[in-house]
C-alpha positions in Angstrom: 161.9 47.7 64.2 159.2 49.0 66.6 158.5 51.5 68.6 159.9 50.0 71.6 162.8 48.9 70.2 163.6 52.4 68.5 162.9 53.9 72.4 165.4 51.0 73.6 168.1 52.4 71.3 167.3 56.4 72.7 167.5 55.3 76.1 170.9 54.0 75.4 172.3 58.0 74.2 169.7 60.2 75.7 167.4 58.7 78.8 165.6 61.5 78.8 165.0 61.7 75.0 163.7 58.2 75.1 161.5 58.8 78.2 159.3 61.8 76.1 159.5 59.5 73.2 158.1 56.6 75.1 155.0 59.3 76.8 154.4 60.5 73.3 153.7 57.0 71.9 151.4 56.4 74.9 149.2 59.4 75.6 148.9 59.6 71.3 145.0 58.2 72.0 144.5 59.5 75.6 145.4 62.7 74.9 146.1 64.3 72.0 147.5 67.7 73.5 149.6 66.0 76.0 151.6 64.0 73.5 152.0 67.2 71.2 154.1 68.5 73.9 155.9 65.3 74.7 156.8 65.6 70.9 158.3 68.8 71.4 159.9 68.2 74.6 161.7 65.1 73.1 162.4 67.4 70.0 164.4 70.1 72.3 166.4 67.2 74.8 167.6 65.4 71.0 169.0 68.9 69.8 170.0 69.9 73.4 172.3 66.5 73.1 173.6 67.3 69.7 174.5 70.3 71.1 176.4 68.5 74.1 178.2 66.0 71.4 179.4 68.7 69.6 180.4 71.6 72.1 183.6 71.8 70.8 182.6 74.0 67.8 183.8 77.5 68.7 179.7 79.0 67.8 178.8 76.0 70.2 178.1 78.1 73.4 176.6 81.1 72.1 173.4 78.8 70.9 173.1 76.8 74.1 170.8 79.1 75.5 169.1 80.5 72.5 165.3 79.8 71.8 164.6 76.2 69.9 163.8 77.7 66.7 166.8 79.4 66.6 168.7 76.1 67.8 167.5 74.1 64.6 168.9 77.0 62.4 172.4 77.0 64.1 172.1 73.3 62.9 171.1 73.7 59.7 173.4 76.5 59.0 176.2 74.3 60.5 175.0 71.1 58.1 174.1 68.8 60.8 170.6 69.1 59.6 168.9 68.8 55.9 165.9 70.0 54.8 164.1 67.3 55.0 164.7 67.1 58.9 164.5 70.9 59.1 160.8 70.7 58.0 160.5 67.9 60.8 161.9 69.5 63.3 159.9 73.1 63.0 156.8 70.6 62.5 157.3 69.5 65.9 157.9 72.7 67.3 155.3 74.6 65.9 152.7 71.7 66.9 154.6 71.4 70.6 153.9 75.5 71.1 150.1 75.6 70.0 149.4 72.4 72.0 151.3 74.1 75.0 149.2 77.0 74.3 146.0 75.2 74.5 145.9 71.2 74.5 142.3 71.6 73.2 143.1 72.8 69.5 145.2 69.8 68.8 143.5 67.7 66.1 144.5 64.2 65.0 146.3 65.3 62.0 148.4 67.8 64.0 149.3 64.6 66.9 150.1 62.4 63.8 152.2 65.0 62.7 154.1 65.6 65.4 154.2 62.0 66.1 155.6 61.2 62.6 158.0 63.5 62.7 159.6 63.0 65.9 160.3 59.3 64.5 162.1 61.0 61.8 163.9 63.3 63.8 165.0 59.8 66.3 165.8 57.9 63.1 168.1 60.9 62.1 169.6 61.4 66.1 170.5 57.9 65.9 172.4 57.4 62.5 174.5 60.0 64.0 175.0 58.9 67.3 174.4 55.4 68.2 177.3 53.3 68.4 175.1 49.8 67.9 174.4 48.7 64.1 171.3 50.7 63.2 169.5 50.1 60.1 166.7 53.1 59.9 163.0 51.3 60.4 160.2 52.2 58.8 157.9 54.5 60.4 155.3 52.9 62.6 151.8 53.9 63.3 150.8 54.1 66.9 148.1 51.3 68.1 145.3 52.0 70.2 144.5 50.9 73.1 142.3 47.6 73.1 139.2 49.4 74.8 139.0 51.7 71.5 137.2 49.6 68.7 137.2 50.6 65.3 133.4 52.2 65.8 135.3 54.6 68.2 138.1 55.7 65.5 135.4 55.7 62.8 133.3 58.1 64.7 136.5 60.5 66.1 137.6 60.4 62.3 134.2 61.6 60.7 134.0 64.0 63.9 137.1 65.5 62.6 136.6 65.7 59.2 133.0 67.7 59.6 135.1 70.1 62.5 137.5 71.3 59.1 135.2 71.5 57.0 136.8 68.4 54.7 133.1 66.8 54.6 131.7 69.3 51.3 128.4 69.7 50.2 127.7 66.6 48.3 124.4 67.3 46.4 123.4 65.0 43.9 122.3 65.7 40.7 118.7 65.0 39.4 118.7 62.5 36.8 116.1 61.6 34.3 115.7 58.3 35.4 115.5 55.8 38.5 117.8 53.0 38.2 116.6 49.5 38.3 118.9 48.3 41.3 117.5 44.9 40.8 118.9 45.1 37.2 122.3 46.3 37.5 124.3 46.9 40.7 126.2 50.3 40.0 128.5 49.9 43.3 129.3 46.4 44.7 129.5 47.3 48.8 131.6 44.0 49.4 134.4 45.3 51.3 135.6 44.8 54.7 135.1 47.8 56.9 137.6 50.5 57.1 138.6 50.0 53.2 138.1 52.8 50.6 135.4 51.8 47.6 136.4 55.1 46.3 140.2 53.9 45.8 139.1 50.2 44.4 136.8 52.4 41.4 139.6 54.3 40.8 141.9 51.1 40.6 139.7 50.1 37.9 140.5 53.2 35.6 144.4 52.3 36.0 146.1 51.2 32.5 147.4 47.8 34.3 143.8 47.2 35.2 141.9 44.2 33.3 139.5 46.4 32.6 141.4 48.7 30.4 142.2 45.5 28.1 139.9 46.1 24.9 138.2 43.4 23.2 136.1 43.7 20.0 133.5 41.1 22.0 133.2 42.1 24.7 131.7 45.2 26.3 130.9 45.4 30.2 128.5 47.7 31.9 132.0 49.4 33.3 133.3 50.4 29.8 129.4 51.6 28.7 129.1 53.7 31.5 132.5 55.1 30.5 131.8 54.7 27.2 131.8 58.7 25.0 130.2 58.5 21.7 132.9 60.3 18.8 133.1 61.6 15.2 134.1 58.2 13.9 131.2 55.8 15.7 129.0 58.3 14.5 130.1 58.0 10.8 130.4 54.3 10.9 127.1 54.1 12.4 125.7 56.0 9.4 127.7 54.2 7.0 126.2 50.4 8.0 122.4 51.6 8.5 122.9 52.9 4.6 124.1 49.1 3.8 121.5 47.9 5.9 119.7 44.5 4.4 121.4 45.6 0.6 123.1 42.8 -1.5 126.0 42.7 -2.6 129.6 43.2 -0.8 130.7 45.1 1.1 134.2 46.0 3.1 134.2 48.5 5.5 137.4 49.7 6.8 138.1 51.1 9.8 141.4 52.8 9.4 144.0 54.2 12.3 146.8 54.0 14.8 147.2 51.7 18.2 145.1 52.5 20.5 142.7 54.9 19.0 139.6 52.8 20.1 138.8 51.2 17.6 138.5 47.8 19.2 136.2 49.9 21.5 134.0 50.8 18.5 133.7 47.4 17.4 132.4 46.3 21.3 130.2 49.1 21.2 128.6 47.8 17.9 128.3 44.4 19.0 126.3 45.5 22.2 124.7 48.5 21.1 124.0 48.0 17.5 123.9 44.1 16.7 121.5 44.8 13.8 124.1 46.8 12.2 126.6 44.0 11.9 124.6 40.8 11.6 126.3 40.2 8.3 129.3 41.2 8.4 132.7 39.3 9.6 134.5 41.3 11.9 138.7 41.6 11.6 139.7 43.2 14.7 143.2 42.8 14.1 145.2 42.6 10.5 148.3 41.2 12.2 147.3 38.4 13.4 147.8 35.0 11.4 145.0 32.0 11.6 147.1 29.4 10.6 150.8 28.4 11.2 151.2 27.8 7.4 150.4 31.4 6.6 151.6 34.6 7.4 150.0 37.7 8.7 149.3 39.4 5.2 148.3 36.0 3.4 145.4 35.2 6.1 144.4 38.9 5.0 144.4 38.2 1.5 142.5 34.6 2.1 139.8 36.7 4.5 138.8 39.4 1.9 138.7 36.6 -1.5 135.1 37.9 -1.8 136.3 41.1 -2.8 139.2 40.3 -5.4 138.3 41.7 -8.5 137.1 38.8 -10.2 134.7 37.9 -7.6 133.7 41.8 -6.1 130.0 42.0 -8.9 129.2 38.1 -7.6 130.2 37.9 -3.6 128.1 38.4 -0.9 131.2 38.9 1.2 130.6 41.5 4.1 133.4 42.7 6.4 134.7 45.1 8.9 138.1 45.2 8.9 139.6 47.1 11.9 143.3 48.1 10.5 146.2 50.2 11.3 146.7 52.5 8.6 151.0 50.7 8.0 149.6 47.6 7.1 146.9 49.0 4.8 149.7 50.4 3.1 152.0 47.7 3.2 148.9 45.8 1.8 147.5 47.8 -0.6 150.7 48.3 -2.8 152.2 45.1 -2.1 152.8 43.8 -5.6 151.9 40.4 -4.8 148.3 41.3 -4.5 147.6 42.3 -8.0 144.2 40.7 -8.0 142.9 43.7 -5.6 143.0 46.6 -8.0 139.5 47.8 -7.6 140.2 47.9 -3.9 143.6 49.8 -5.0 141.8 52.4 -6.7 139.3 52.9 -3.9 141.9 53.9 -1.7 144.1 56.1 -4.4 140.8 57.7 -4.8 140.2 58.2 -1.4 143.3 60.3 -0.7 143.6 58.4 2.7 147.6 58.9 2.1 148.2 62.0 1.2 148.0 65.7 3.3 144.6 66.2 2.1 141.5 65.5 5.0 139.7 62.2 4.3 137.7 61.0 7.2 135.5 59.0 5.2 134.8 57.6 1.8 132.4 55.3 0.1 131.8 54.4 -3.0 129.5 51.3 -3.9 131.7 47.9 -2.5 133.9 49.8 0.0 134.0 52.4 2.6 136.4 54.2 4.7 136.4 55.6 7.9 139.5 56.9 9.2 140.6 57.9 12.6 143.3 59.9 11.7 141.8 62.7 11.2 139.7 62.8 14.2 141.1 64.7 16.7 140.4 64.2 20.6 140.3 68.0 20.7 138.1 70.6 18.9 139.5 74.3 17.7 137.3 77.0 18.5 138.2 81.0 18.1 138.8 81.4 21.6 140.8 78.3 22.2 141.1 74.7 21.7 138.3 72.3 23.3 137.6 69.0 23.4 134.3 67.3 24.0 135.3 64.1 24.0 138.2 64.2 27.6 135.6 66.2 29.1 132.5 63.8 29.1 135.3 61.2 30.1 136.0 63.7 33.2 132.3 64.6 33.6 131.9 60.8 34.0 134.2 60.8 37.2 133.2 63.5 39.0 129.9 64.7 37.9 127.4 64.4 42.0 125.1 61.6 40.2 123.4 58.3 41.4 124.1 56.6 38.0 127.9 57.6 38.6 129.8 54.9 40.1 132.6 56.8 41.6 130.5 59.6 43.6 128.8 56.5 44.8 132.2 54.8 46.1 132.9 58.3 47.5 129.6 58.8 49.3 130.2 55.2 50.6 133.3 56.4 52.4 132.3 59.0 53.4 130.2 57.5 55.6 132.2 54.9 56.9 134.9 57.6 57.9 137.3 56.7 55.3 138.9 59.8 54.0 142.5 59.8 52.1 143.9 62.7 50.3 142.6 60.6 47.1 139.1 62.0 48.5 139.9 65.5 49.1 141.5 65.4 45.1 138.7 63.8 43.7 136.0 66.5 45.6 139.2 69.1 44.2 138.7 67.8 40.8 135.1 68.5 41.1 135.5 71.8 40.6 134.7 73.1 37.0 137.4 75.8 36.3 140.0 73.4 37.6 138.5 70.6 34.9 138.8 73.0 32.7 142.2 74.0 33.2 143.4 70.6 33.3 141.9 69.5 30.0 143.4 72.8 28.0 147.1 71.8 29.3 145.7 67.7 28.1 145.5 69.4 24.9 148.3 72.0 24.7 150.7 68.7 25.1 149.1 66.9 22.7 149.7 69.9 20.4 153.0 70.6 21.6 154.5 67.6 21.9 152.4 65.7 19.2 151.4 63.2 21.7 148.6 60.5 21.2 146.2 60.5 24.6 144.5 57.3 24.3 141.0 56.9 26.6 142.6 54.5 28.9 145.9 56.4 28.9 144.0 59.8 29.8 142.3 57.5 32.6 145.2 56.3 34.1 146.5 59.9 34.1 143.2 60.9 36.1 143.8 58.5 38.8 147.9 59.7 38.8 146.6 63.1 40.0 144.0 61.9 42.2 145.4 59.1 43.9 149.1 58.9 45.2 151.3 55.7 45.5 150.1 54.9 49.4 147.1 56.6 50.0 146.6 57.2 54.2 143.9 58.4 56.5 144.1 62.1 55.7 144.1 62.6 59.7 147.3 60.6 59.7 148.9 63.3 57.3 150.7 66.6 58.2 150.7 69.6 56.4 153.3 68.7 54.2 152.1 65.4 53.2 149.4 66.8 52.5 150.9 69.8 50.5 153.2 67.2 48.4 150.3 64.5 47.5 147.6 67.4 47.1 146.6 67.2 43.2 148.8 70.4 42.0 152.1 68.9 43.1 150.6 65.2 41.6 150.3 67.2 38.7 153.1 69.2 37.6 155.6 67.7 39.9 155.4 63.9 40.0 157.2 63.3 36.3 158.6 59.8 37.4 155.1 58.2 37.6 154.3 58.3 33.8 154.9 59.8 30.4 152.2 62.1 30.3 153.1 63.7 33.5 156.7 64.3 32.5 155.1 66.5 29.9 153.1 68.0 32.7 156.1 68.7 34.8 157.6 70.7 31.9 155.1 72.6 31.2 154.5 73.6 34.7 154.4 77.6 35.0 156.9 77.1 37.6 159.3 75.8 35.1 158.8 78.7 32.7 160.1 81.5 32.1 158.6 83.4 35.4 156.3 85.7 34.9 155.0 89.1 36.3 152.1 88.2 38.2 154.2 84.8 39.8 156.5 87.7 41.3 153.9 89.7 42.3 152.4 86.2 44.5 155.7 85.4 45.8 156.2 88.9 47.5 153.1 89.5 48.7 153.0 85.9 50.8 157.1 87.5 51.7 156.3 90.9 52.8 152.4 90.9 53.6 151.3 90.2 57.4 147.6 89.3 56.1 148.7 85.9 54.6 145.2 85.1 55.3 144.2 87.8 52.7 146.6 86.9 50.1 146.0 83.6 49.9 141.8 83.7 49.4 142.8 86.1 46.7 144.6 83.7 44.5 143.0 80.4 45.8 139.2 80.3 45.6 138.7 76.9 47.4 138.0 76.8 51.2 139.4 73.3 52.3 142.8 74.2 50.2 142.6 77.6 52.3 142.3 75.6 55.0 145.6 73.9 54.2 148.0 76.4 53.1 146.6 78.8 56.3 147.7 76.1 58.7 150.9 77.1 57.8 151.3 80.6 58.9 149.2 79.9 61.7 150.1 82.3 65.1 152.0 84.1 62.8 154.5 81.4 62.9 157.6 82.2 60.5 158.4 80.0 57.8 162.0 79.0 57.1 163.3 79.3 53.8 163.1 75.8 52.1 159.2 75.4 53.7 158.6 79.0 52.2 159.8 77.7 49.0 157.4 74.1 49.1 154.7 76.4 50.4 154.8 79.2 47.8 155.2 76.9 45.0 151.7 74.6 45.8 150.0 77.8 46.2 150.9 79.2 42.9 150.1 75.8 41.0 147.4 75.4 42.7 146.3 79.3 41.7 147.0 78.7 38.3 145.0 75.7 38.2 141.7 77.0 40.0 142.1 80.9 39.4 141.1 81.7 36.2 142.2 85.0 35.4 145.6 84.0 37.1 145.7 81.1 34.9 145.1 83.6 31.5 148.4 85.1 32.8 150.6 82.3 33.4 149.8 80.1 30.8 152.4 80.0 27.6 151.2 83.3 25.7 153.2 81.5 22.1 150.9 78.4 22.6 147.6 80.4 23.1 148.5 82.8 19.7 149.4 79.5 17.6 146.0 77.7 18.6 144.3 81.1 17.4 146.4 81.1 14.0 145.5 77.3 14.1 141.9 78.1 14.1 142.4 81.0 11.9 144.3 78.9 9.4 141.8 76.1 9.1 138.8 78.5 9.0 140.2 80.7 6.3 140.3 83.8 8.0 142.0 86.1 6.0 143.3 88.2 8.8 145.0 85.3 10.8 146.3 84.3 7.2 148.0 87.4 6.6 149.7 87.4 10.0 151.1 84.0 9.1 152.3 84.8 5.9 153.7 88.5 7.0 155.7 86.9 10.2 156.9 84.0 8.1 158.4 86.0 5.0 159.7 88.3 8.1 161.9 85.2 10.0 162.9 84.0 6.6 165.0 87.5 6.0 165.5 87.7 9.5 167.1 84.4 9.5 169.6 84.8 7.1 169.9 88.2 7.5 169.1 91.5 5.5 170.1 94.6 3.9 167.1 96.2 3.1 163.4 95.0 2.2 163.0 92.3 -0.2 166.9 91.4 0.1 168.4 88.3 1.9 172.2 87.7 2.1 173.7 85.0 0.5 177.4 85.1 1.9 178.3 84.5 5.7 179.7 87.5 7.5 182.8 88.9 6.4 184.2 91.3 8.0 183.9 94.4 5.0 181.4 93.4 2.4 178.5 91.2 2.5 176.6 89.7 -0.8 172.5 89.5 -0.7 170.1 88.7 -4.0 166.1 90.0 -4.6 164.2 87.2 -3.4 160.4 88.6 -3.6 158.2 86.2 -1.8 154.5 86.3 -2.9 152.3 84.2 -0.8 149.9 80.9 -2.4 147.0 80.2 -0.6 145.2 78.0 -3.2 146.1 74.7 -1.1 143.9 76.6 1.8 140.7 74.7 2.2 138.2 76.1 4.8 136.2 74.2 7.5 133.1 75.5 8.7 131.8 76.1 11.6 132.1 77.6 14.8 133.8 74.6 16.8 136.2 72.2 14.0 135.8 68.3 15.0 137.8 67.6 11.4 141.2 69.8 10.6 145.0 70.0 10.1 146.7 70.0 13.4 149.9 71.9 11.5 149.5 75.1 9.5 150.6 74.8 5.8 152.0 77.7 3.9 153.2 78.4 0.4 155.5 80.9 -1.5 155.4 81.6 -4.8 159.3 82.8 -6.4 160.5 82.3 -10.0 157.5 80.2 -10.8 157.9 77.4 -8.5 156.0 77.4 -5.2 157.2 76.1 -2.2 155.4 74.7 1.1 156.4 74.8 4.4 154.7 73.0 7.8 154.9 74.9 10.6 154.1 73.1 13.9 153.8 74.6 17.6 158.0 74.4 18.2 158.6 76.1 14.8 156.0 78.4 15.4 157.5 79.5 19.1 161.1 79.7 17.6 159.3 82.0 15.0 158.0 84.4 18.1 161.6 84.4 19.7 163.1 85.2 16.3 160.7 88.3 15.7 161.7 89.3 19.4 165.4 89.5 18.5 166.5 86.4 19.2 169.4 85.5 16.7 169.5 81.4 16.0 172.2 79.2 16.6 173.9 76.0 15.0 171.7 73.7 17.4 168.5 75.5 16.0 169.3 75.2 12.6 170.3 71.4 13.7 166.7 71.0 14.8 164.3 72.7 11.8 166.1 71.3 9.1 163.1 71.4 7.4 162.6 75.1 7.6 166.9 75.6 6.8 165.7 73.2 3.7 162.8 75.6 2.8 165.1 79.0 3.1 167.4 77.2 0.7 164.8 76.4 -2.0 163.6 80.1 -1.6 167.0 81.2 -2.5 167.5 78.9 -4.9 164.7 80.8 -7.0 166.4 83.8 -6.5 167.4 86.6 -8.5 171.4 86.4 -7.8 171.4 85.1 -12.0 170.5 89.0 -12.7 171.7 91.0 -10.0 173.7 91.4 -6.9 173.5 93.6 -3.9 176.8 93.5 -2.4 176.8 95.7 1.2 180.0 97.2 2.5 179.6 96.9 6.1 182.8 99.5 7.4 181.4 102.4 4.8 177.5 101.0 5.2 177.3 101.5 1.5 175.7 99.4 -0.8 176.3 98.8 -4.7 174.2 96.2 -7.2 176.2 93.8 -9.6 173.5 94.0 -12.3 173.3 92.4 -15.8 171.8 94.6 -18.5 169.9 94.1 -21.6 173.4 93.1 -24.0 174.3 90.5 -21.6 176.8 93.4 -19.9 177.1 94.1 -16.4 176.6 97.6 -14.7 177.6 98.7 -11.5 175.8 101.4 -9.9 175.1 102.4 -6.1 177.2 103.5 -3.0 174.6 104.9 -0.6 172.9 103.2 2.0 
């Protein structure tokens, strides 16, 4: 439906209504100012004829005459009006009175607001009233006039955006070395005018992108720009130079999950490194069968006959075998392929399935490099890093001439094409909110055990930079912009991918709130100075800029805007506002990465803390009388019966990493107790490890906890198994809160003794 046709249906309830509508749509380009108030005028004749419809409610003539703002209250309080059109309508309004005020401070993303709005606020007049079939259009952007070109709009849009201050400083980076345009073009500038180069690059990064497809044989200048050098390359690397021109066989495995890169390892070889691998037969994939006759593990078996054992002194045989680490196992102990014992023993020796760290292993026909125990984060004393999702960020946003996507962003820039997809990537270019972003990337993956791919991790970069319909940022109003800004892509777009459903959960507005979230929330309630408040928490200028525009002539905000409002400020505080960020990130997580490191490190401090809170949980758990006690019985409501169960700790299974930052570690901790000459280990992961912290606090657990550690209710019981119930008994009259001990003496005799506390 079009604009006309929408002012056709007005005229036919309101003639006046229809007639601002119709001036709005045609001064929108003349003058900006004048259509602002034809906005609000239209705005006040709608909700003056609701008022009319409906003057039969007994508050009816009390508002007549009230101000607007009051008006669109009455009708929000009386449920004529949701939120949604609440926002609109106070949009209008506020736009209407500052144009009113002075047509001269109207800018194009105010008019487009106003002008948006007011088709939301016809759309909703009309579903109400109009008796003729109405299906809501749409919303329609306003044409210019045919004497205004597209130079014209280019130059009033680049005006604009250097006026705010949107245009930032864009200084480039000195690199080490010119680039050879007439080798390699970095940015193709093949687009028709008016379309974003900064929004096709980012296309590119997407997971349904061709370009995120990995081949073994293939390795474009795209994916070696992009392309992050890691633990495992590294070793592999080293591992083929030291079989470099020797005779003899070899099989090097490459062992790990879907989508861990290897197939990106094996393209990097094959363009980087061809000297490496002249020799060698690559097996990209293990599950794939050659020949309709055979299956998937028989093509295996006929690819590696150079290294049965029969033929493994005499072959020549060199391969790479890429290969998830299930079908290594499924292969390796299938009993059908008895004549690969030597390559058995390799991996039996290797330890590559059990708990111990194996990253690599060699010995004289095979070798083993395995991704699992890689991790794409590092643990440090002062917090998890990770090297490897930073250089892939660096890549996107670092001011260079080598970098592809500051280029497409210069480009527009230029041109006068500026979406909110520019503002979030210059957002982005900020280092503390990098940083932020890549600790709650890893706090996720710890927390939720999830496995971030590079393309997956990509794809979640352009999520938060880039929204489903990216638009001229002049055709935005405040709360477009507020909702597509890169905090609220962030934390509260869950429905766009699995990693941002994590994101939305572990957003600090859906924790438990904390002090210094209160303390933001009334001081942007009670404070005049929003101005002050705001540049205190937020530390960019452009989103200043934004959430000021609010509050401007100390406009009040209704409730639900407040709410929208305050909650984009604090996200957007904790992600560029460091020391707020400290304060209202999950404390639990940030202890458990420092026991993590602790743990791995063999620090004999963060040890003990382990082992002192664990034993501490376990009696808590059950329950107990007095130290080194643990009850047995369930409640009953006079007596109670408890055993000795003296925990002493076992730390011989502790191996320590060195070094200041750990590339190779357990992602869990592993404990042991010692007790009746059996020792016991237990796994504790981050959700164990928070239940633990809630437990020490007071909290009591409930069926659906002991329903979700089974493995820890499994470990308690062991413990108690080894017990010394066999030799003595505490049993612990609750109503007296006396205690007596059930004891067996040296002539197989009992003794009972006790009765105080």
């Amino acid at each position: 439906m079009s604009l006309g046709a929408l002012t056709d249906l007005l005229e036919s309830i309101s003639p006046e209504a229809a007639r601002e509508f119709g001036l709005m749509n045609q001064l929108f380009f003349q003058d900006k100012g004048s259509a602002a108030v034809k906005a609000r005028t239209f705005l006040e004749l709608v909700i003056n004829k609701v008022l009319e419809f409906e003057k039969d409610n007994n508050n009816m003539p009390s508002i007549v005459y009230a101000k607007l703002v009051d008006k669109i209250s009455y009708l929000v309080a009386e449920g004529f009006v949701g939120q949604d059109i609440q926002l609109a309508m106070n949009s209008v309004r506020k736009i209407g009175n500052k144009a009113a005020h002075d047509g001269s401070d109207i800018t194009y993303p105010d008019v487009f607001s106003a002008h948006k709005n007011a088709h939301s606020v016809a759309v909703w007049f009309l579903e109400l009233y109009s008796t003729q079939h109405f299906e809501a259009p749409e919303y329609e952007e306003p044409k210019p006039q045919s004497d205004l070109n597209a130079t014209e709009i280019e130059s009033m849009v680049k005006s604009y955006l250097k006026e705010n201050g949107l245009i930032r400083d864009q200084k480039t980076e000195a690199t080490d070395k010119e680039i050879n345009q007439e080798e390699i073009s970095i940015l193709n500038k093949d687009l028709p005018k008016g379309e974003s180069y900064l929004i096709r690059e980012l296309k590119r990064l997407q997971e349904s992108s061709k370009e995120a497809v990995e081949s073994a044989g293939s390795f474009s200048y795209y994916k070696d720009y992009l392309h992050v050098k890691r633990g495992p390359q590294a070793q592999v690397e080293k591992m083929l130079e030291r079989k470099l021109d020797q005779q003899g066989s070899n099989l090097l495995y490459i062992c790990g999950s879907v989508g861990d890169g290897k197939s990106h390892l094996l393209a990097y070889l094959r363009s980087h490194r061809p000297e490496l691998i002249k020799e060698y037969t690559i097996i990209n994939d293990a599950t794939e069968s050659y020949s309709p006759e055979m299956n998937a593990m028989e093509t295996l078996v006929k690819a590696l006959e150079g290294f049965k054992d029969q033929n493994l002194s005499t072959s020549n045989q060199k391969v790479i075998l890429a290969i998830n680490m299930g079908v290594l196992h499924n292969f390796v102990y299938d009993s059908n392929n008895a004549e690969f014992k030597e390559l058995a023993s390799f991996i039996e020796n290797s330890g590559l399935f059990t708990p111990e760290l194996t990253p690599y292993f060699a010995s004289e026909h095979f070798d083993l490099v395995s991704f699992g125990d890689y991790h794409p984060y590092e643990l440090t004393a002062e917090g998890p890093t990770s090297d490897f999702y930073s250089e892939l960020m660096n890549k996107i946003f670092m001011k260079s001439e080598k970098n592809p996507f500051y280029l497409a962003h210069q480009e527009d820039l230029e041109s006068g094409v500026y979406t909110i997809a520019h503002y979030n990537y210059e957002l982005l270019q900020n280092e503390q909110i990098q940083k932020s972003i890549l600790d709650l990337v890893i706090e996720i993956i710890i927390k939720y055990k999830l496995v971030i791919s590079a393309r997956t991790y990509l794809n979640f970069i352009v999520d938060i930079i880039m929204p489903d319909h990216p638009v001229s940022i002049v055709k935005m109003d405040e709360y477009d912009v507020l909702d597509n800004m890169t905090p609220n892509l962030l934390f509260n777009r869950e429905d766009r991918s699995v990693l941002l459903k994590w994101f939305h959960k572990i957003s600090p507005l859906n924790r438990i709130r904390s002090k210094e979230i209160d303390e933001l929330i009334v001081a942007l309630h009670s404070l005049h100075n929003k101005q002050e408040v705001i540049k205190e928490y937020i530390r960019d200028d452009v989103a200043n800029h934004w959430f000021l525009k609010f509050w401007e002539g100390n406009e009040q905000v209704d409730h639900h805007a407040f709410n929208k409002i305050s909650d984009a400020i604090i996200l957007t505080a904790h992600l560029q506002n460091k020391d707020f960020y400290d304060k209202t990130r999950d404390q639990d997580y940030k202890l458990y990465t420092h026991r993590l490191y602790g743990f791995n490190a063999k620090d004999t401090d963060s040890i003990r803390e382990i082992y002192n809170e664990t034993k501490s949980v376990i009696y808590q758990w059950k329950g107990t009388p007095k130290e080194e006690y643990i009850y047995i019985s369930p409640v009953h409501e006079k007596y109670r019966l408890a055993q000795r169960m003296k925990l002493s700790p076992n730390i011989k299974h502790i191996k320590m990493q060195s070094g200041e930052k750990l590339e190779i570690f357990k992602d869990r901790i592993n404990i042991a107790f010692e007790i009746g000459g059996s020792v016991h280990h237990l796994e504790i992961d981050y959700t164990l490890f928070h239940l633990f912290r809630r437990v020490l606090d007071g909290y009591r657990p409930n069926r659906q906890d002991e329903e979700e550690m089974v493995h820890f209710i499994e470990f308690i019981e062991k413990l108690m198994r080894s017990g010394e119930k066999k030799d003595q008994l505490l049993i612990h009259y609750i109503t007296d809160n006396k205690i007596f001990y059930l004891s067996k003496d040296e002539f197989s005799g009992y003794s009972f003794t006790g009765g105080n506390m």
